[in-house]
C-alpha positions as CSV (number, residue, x, y, z in Angstrom):
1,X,5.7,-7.8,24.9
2,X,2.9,-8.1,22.4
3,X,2.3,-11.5,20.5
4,X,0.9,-12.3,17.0
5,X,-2.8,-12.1,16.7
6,X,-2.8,-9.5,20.7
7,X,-5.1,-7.3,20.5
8,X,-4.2,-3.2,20.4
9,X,-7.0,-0.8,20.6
10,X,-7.4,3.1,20.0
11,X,-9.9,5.3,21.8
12,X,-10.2,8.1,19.8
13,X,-9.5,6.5,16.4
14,X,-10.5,2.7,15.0
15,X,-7.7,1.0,14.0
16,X,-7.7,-1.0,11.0
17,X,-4.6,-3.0,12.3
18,X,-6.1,-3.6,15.8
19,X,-6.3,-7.5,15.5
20,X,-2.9,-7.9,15.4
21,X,0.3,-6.7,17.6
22,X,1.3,-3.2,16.9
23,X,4.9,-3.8,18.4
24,X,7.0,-6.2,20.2
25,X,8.2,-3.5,22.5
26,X,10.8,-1.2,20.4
27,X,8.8,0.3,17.3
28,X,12.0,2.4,16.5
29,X,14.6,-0.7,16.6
30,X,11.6,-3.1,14.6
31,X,12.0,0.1,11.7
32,X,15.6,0.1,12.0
33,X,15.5,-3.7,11.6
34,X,13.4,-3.3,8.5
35,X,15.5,-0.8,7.2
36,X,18.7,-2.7,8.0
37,X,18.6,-6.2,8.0
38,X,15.3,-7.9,8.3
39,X,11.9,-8.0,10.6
40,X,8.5,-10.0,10.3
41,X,5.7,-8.7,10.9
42,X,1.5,-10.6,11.4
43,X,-0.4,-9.1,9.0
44,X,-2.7,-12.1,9.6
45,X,-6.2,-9.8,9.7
46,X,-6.1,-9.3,6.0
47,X,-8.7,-10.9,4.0
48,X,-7.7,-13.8,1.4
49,X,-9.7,-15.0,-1.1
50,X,-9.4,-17.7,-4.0
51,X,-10.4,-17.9,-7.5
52,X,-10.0,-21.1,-9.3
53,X,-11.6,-23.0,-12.3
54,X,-9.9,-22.8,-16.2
55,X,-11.5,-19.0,-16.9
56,X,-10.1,-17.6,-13.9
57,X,-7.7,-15.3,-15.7
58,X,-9.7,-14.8,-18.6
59,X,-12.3,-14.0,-16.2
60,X,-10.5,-11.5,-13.8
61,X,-9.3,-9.9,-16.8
62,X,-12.3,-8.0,-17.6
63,X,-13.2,-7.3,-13.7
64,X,-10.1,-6.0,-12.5
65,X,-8.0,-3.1,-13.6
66,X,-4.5,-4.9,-14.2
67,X,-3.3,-6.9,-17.2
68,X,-3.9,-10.2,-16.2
69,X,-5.3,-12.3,-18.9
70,X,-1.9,-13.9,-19.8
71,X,0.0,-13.6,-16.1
72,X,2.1,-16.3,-15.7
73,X,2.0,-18.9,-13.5
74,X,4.5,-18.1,-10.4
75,X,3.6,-14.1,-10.6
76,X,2.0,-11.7,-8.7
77,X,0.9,-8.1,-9.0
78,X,-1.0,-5.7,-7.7
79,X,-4.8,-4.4,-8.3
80,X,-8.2,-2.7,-8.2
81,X,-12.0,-2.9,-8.7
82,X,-13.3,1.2,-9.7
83,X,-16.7,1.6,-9.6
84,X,-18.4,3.4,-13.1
85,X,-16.4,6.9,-12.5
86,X,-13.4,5.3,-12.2
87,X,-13.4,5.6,-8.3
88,X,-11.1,3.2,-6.2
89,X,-13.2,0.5,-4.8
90,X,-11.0,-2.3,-3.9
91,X,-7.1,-2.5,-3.8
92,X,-5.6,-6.6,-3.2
93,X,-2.5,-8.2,-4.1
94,X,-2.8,-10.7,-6.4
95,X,-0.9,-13.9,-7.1
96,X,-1.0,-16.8,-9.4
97,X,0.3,-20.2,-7.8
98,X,-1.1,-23.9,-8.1
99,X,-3.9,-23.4,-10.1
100,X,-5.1,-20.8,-8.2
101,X,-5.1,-17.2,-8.1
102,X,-4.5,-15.3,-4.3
103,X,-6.5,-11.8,-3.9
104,X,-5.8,-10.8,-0.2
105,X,-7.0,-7.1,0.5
106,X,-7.4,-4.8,3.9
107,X,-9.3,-6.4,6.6
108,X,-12.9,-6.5,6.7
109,X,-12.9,-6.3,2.4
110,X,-12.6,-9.7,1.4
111,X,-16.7,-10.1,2.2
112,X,-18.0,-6.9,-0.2
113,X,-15.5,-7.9,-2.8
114,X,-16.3,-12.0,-2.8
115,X,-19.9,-10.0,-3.2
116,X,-18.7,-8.6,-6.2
117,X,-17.1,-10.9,-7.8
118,X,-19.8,-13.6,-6.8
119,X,-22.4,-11.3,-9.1
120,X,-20.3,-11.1,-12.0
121,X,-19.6,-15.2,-12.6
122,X,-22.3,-15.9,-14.5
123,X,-21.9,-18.5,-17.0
124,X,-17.8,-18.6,-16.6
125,X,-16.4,-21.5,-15.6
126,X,-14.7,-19.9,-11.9
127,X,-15.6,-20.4,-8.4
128,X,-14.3,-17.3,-6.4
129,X,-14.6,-18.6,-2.3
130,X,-13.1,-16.3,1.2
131,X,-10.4,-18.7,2.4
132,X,-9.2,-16.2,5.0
133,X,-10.2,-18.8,7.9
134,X,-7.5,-21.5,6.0
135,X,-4.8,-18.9,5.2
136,X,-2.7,-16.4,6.9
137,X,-0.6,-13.2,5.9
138,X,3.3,-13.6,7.5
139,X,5.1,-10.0,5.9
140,X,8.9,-10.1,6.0
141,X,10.5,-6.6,5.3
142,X,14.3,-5.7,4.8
143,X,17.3,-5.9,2.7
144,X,18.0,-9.8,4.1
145,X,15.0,-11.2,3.1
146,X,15.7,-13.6,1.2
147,X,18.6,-14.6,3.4
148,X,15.7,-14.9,6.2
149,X,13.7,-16.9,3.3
150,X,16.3,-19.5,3.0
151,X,17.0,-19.9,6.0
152,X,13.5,-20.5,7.2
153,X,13.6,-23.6,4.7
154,X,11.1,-21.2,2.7
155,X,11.2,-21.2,-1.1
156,X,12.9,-17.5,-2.6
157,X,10.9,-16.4,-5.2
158,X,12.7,-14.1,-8.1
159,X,12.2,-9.9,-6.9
160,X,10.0,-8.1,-7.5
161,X,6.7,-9.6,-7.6
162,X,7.6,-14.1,-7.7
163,X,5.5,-16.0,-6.7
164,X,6.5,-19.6,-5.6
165,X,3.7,-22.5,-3.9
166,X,4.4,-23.9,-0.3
167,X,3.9,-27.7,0.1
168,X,0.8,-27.9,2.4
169,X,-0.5,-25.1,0.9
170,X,-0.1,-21.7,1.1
171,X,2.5,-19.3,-1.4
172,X,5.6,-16.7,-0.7
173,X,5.5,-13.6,-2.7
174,X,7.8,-11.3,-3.0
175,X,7.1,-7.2,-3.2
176,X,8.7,-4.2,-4.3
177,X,7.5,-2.7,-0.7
178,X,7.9,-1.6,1.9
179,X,11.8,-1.0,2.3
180,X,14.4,-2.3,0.2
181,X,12.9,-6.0,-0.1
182,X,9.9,-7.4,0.9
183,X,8.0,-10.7,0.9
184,X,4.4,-12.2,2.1
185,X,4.6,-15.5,3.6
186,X,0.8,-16.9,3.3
187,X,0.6,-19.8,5.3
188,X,-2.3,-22.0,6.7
189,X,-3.8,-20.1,9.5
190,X,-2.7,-23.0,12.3
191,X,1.0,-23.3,11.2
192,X,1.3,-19.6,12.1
193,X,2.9,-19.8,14.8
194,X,5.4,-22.2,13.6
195,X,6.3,-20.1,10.6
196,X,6.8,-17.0,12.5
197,X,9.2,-18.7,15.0
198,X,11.0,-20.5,12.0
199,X,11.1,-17.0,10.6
200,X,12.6,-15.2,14.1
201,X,15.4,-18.1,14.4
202,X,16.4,-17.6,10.8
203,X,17.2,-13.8,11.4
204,X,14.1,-11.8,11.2
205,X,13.1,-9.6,14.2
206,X,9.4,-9.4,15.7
207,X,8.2,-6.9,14.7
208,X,4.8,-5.0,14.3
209,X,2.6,-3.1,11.9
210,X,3.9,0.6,13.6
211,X,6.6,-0.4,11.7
212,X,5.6,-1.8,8.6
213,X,3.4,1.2,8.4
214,X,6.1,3.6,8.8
215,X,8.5,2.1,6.0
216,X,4.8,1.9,4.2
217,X,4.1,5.7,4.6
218,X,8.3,6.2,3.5
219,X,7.6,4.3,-0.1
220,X,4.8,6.4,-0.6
221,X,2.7,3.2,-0.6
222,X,-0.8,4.2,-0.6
223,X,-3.6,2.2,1.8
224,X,-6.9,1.5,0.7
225,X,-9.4,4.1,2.8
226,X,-6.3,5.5,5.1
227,X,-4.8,7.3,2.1
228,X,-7.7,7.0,0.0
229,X,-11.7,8.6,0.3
230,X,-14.7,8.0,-2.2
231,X,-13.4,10.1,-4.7
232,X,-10.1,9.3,-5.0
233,X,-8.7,8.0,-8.4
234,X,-6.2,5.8,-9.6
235,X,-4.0,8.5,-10.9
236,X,-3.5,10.4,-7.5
237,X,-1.9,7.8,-5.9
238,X,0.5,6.2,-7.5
239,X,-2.1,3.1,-8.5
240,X,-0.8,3.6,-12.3
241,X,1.7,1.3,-13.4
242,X,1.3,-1.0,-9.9
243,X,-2.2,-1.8,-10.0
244,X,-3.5,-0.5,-13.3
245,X,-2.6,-1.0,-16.8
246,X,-2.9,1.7,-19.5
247,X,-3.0,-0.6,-22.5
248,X,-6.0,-2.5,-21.6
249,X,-9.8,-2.1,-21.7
250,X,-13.2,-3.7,-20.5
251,X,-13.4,-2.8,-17.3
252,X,-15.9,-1.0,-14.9
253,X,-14.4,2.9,-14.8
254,X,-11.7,2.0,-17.7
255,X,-12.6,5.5,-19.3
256,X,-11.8,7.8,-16.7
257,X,-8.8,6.1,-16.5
258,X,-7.8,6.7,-20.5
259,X,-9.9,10.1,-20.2
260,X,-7.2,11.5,-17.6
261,X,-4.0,9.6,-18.2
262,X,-4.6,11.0,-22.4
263,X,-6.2,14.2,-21.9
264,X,-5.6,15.8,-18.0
265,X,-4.3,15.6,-15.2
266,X,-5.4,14.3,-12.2
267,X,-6.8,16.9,-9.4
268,X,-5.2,15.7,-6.4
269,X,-1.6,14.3,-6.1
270,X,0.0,11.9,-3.2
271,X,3.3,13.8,-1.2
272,X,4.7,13.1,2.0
273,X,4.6,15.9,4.6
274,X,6.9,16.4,7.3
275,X,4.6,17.6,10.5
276,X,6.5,19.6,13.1
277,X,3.8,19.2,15.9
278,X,6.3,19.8,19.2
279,X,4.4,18.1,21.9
280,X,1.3,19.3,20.6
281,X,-1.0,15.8,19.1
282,X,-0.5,14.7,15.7
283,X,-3.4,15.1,12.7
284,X,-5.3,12.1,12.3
285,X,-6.0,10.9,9.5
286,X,-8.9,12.2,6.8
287,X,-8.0,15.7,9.3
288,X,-7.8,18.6,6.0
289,X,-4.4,19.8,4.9
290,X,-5.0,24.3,5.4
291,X,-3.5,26.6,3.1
292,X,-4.6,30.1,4.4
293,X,-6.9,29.0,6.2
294,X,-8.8,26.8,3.4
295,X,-8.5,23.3,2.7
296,X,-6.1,22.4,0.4
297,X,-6.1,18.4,0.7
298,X,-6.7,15.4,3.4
299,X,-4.3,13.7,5.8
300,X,-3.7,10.1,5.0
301,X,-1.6,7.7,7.4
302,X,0.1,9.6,10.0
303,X,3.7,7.5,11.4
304,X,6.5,8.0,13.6
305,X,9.5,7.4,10.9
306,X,13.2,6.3,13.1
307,X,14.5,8.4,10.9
308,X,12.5,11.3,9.4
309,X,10.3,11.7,12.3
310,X,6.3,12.8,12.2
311,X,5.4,12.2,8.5
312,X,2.1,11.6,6.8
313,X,1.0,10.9,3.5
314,X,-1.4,13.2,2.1
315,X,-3.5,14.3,-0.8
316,X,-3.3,17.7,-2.3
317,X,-4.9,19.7,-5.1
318,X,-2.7,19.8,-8.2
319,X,-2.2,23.5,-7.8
320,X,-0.5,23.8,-4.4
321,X,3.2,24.4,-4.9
322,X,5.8,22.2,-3.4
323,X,6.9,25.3,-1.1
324,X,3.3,26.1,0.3
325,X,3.4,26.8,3.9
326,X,1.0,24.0,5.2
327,X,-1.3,23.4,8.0
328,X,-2.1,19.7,8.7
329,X,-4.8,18.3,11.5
330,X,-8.0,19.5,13.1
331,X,-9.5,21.1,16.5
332,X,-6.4,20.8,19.0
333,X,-3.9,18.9,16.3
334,X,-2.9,21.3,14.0
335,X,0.8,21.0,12.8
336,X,2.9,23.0,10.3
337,X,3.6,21.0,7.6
338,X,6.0,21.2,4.6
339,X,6.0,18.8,1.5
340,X,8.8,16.6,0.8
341,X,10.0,18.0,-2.5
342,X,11.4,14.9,-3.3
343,X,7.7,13.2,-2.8
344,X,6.3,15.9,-5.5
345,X,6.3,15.0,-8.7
346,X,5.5,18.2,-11.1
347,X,3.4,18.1,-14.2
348,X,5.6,17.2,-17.3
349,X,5.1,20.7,-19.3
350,X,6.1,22.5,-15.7
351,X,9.8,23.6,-15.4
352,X,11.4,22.8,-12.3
353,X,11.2,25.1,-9.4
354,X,15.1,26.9,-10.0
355,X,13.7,26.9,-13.3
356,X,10.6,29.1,-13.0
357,X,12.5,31.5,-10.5
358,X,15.3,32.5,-13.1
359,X,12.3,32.6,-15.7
360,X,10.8,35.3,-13.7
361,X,13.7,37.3,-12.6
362,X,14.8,37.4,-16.4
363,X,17.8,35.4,-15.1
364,X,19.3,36.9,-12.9
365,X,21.3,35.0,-10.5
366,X,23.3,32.8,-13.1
367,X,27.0,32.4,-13.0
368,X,28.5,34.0,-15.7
């Protein structure tokens, strides 16, 4: 059985999770337990970094892409750094607690984006510093979380996105994914393994990130550079809302992000496909999504759901239907794939798919 902080390794594909375990055994049952009750998971690879001095807010404010100029004290969120064209650069999760505010982001980004913020201090009166040596990500998942929370002698911060300070240092967020309930536990890297055994008597299976990825890929939750590439923009993954806010200005790439939300649509869209591969291999992902034989879109996180089987999130181009016949993968992975309709969200001046068909037969059909 795998332990928190083993080692898992891929060789055809690097794995972004591969510092950590990817299962304790049963990747079905760790889902299930997500899905059901409750399962924690080491996410302990992410990068965490800390911004503190009196203009922190004020500071982030014009930087990032979310609303954050007035966020309260004991709140999180969600966010992103665009570059000029309004290009995802950097997703993290952000929280405010003790003075401080948390940005922890996909391993292996905490050192481009302290870059980043580093050049853009200036004169304000913040000190942005990589504390992902002193601090580690704990992720608890499932409808009893915050029985698990309570009973771990952990603080239960209000749903969806509370934010309450551990004594010793350290915070418990909670999230509005993946599953029903969700909450970080960010603890000081050498009281790790204490927490996650506190966490494990009070309830919550071991689990690992196959299944966090899998109830992940089920909330349509999009990963930075799995379910994303350099062109992708807020709008086609579901980032509006979450991680950026419409209302607000001064940021790097803030008018693509008026220009399309006021004036167009977006030219790619996030939907779940359902693969139906046999025993043939699964797509991997940035593999191209073939309709006719031409590439329609890009494979994003591939899973192995408990429940809905082989699914992947994907990007498409606006103008592929919701009833396409799909090709997903690649070389010796190519799987028939279908979209999820209820994953596909149609432009608001498009009628509904019943709707279109009667329009076209003149309605014919109807019960009379």
């Amino acid at each position: 059985m795998t332990v928190p902080g083993s080692e898992q390794t891929d060789e055809h594909t690097p794995d972004p999770d591969a510092a950590v375990a990817a299962h304790h055994g049963d990747p079905p049952a760790e889902q299930r337990a997500m899905a059901r009750a409750a399962a924690v998971v080491d996410r302990g690879h992410r990068d965490v970094l800390a911004v503190t001095g009196e203009e922190r807010l004020s500071w982030l404010h014009l930087l990032l892409t979310q609303h954050v100029s007035e966020l309260p004290e004991s709140t999180g969120t969600e966010a992103l750094v665009l570059d000029a064209q309004g290009r995802v650069l950097h997703h993290m999760a952000v929280a405010a607690a003790a003075g401080t505010v948390w940005l922890d982001t996909e391993p292996g980004e905490g050192a481009p984006l302290l870059d980043y913020l580093a050049k853009m201090v200036f004169w304000s009166k913040v000190e942005p510093r990589d504390v992902t040596g002193e601090l580690a990500v704990l992720s608890v998942v499932g409808p009893d979380t915050p029985a698990v929370l309570a009973a771990a002698g952990l603080p239960v911060p209000d749903a969806p996105h509370g934010v309450a300070p551990l004594d010793g240092g350290g915070f418990v967020r909670r999230t509005p994914w993946p599953g029903r309930d969700a909450a970080d536990v960010v603890v000081p890297r050498g009281e790790r393994g204490d927490r996650w055994a506190a966490l494990t008597a009070a309830g919550a299976r071991a689990a690992g990130t196959i299944a966090f990825e899998a109830l992940r890929v089920e909330s349509r939750a999009p990963r930075l550079h799995l379910d994303t590439d350099d062109r992708t923009i807020p709008h086609e993954v579901g980032w509006i809302g979450p991680a950026v806010h419409l209302t607000k200005g001064c940021y790097r790439g803030q008018e693509t992000v008026a220009r399309v939300a006021n004036l167009g649509r977006p030219p790619r869209r996030t939907v779940l496909l359902h693969l139906d591969a046999g025993d043939e291999e699964l797509p991997r992902t940035g593999d191209p999504v073939l309709r006719d034989g031409r590439a329609v879109g890009r494979v994003g996180t591939v899973v192995q759901h408990h429940e809905l089987g082989p699914v992947a999130l994907a990007l498409l181009k606006r103008s592929v239907p919701v009833d396409a016949e799909l090709t997903a993968g690649a070389e010796d992975r190519l799987s028939p794939a279908a979209v999820d309709p209820d994953s596909y969200e149609p432009d608001p001046d498009t009628p509904p798919p019943g709707r279109a068909a009667r329009e076209r037969t003149g309605g014919a059909g109807r019960r009379g």
